[in-house]
Kinemage of the C-alpha trace (Angstrom):
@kinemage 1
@onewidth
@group {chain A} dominant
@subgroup {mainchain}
@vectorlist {calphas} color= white
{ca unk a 1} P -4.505 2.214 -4.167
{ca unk a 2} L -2.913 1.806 -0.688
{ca unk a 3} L -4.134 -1.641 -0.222
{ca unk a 4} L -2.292 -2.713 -3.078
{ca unk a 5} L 0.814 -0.532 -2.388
{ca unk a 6} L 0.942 -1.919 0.789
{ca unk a 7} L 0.095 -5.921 -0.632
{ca unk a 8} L 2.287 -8.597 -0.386
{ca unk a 9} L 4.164 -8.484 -3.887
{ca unk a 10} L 3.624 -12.280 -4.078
{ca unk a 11} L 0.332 -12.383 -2.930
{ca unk a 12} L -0.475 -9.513 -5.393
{ca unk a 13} L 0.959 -12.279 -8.791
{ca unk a 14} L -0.827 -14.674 -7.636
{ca unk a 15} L -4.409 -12.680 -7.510
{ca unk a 16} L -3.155 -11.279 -10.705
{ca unk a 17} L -2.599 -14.509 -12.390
{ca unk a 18} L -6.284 -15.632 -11.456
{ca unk a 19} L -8.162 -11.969 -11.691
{ca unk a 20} L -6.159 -10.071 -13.856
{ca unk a 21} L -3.722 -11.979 -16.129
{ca unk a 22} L -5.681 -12.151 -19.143
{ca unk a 23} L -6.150 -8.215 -19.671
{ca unk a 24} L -3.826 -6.452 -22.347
{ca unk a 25} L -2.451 -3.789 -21.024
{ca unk a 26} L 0.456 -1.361 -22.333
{ca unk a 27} L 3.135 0.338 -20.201
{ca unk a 28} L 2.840 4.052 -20.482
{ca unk a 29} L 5.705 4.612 -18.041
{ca unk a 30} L 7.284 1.197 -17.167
{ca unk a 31} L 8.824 0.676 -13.984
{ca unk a 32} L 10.997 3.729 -12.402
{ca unk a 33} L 12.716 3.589 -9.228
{ca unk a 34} L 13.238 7.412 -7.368
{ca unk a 35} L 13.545 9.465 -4.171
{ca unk a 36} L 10.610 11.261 -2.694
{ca unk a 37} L 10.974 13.730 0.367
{ca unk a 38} L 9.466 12.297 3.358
{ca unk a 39} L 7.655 15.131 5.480
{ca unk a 40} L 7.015 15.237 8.967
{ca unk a 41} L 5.430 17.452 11.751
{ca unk a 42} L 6.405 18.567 15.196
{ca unk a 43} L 3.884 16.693 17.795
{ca unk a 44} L 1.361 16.039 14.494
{ca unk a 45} L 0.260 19.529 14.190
{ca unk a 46} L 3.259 21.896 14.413
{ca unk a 47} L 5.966 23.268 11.671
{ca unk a 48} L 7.022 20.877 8.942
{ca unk a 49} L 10.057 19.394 8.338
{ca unk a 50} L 11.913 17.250 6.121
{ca unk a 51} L 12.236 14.144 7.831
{ca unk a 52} L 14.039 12.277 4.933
{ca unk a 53} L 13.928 10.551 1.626
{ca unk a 54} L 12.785 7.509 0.414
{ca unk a 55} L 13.085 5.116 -2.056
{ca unk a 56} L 9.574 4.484 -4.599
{ca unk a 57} L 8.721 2.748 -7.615
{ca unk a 58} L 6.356 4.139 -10.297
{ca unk a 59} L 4.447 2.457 -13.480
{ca unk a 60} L 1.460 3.475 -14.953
{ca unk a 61} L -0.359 1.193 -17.887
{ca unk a 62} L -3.287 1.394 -20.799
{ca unk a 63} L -5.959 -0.453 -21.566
{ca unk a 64} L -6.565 -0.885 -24.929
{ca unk a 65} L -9.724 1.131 -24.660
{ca unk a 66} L -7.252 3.988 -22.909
{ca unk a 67} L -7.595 3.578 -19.372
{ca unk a 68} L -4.357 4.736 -17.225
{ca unk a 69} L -3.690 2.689 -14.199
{ca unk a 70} L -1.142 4.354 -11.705
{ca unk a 71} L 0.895 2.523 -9.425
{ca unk a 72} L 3.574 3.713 -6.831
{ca unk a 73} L 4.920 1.344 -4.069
{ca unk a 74} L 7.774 2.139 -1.504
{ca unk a 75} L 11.106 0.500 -2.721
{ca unk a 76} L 12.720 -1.004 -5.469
{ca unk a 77} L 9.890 -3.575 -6.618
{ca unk a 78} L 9.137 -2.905 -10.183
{ca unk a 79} L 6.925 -5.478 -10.426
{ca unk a 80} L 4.891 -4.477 -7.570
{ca unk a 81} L 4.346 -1.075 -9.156
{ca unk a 82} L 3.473 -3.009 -12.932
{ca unk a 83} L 0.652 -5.325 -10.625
{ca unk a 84} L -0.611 -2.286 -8.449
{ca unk a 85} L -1.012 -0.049 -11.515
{ca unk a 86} L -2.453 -2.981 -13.686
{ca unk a 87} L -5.378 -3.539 -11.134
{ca unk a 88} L -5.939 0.128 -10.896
{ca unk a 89} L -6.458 0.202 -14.457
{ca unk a 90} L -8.652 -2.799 -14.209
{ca unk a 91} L -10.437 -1.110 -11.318
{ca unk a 92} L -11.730 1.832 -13.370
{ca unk a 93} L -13.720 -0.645 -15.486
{ca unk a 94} L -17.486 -0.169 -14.438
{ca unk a 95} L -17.923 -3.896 -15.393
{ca unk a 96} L -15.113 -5.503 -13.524
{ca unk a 97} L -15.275 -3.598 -10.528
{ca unk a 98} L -17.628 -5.035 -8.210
{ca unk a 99} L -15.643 -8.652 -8.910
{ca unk a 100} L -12.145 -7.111 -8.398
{ca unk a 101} L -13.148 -5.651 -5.098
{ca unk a 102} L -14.692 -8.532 -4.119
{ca unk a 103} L -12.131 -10.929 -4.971
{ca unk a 104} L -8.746 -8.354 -4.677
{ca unk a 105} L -9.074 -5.526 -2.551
{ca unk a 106} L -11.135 -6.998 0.055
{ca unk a 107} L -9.101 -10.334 0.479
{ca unk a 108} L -6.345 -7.463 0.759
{ca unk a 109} L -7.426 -5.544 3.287
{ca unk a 110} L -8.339 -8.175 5.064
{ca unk a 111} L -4.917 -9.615 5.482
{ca unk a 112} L -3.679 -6.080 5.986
{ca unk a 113} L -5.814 -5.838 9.171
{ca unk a 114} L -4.878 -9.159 10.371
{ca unk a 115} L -1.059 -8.145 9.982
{ca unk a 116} L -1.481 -4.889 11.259
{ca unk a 117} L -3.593 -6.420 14.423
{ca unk a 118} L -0.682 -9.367 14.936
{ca unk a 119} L 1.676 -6.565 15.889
{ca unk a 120} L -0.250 -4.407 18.522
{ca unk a 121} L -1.074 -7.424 20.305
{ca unk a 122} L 3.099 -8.351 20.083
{ca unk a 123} L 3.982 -4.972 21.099
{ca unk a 124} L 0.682 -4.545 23.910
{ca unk a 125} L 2.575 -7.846 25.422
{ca unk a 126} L 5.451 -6.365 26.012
{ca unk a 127} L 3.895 -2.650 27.263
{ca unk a 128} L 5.098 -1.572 30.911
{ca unk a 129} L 2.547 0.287 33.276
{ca unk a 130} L 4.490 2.920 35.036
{ca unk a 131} L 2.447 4.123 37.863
{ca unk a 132} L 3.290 6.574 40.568
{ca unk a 133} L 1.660 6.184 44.059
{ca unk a 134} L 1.622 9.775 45.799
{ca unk a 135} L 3.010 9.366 49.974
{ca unk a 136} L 1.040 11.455 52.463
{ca unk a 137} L 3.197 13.545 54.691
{ca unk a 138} L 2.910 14.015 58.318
């Protein structure tokens, strides 16, 4: 589910339109856009706190033979939350599994590594080694 929260919006249509676009599905909650309370903690492990809110969108869908699919994304992209719940519906399905992993989820992850790689080594090139060299006295 977070690989496709987290999925380009356009990449996600276009592996919908070739994995995905034939299914018939019905909206049990169409698109909703809301606030959730963003949590934090002190140093990781400390008190909680409310760090802020932010903006999500919900949808959740049927198969016809009544599968749910859930999807929530961060934002206002209704359509992201339709395609993300639409392939978890899809997802559930014993049969089409195997394919949608192969040819979604994977391919999705992939890219999501590669992004997420692409900016550690932009923000390791600008990292500054501070070192302190200790003076002997006398």
């Amino acid at each position: 589910m977070g690989v496709l929260a987290r999925a380009d919006a356009e990449r996600l249509e276009e592996l919908w339109a070739a994995h995905g676009g034939e299914a018939r599905l019905e909206p049990v909650r169409p698109p909703e856009i809301g606030l959730v309370m963003v949590r934090g903690r002190a140093g990781g492990t400390g008190e909680r706190f409310n760090l802020g809110e932010m903006t999500v969108t919900r949808a959740a869908v049927r198969t016809p033979d009544g599968t749910v699919g859930h999807g929530y994304v961060k934002g206002r992209a209704k359509r992201h939350a339709e395609l993300a719940a639409s392939f978890d519906a899809l997802l559930q399905d014993d049969a089409r599994r195997a394919a949608l992993l192969a040819a979604v989820i994977e391919p999705l992850a992939e890219a999501e590594a590669e992004r997420r790689h692409a900016l550690a080594a932009k923000a390791a090139a600008t990292k500054v080694d501070f070192f302190t060299m200790v003076r002997g006295d006398g």
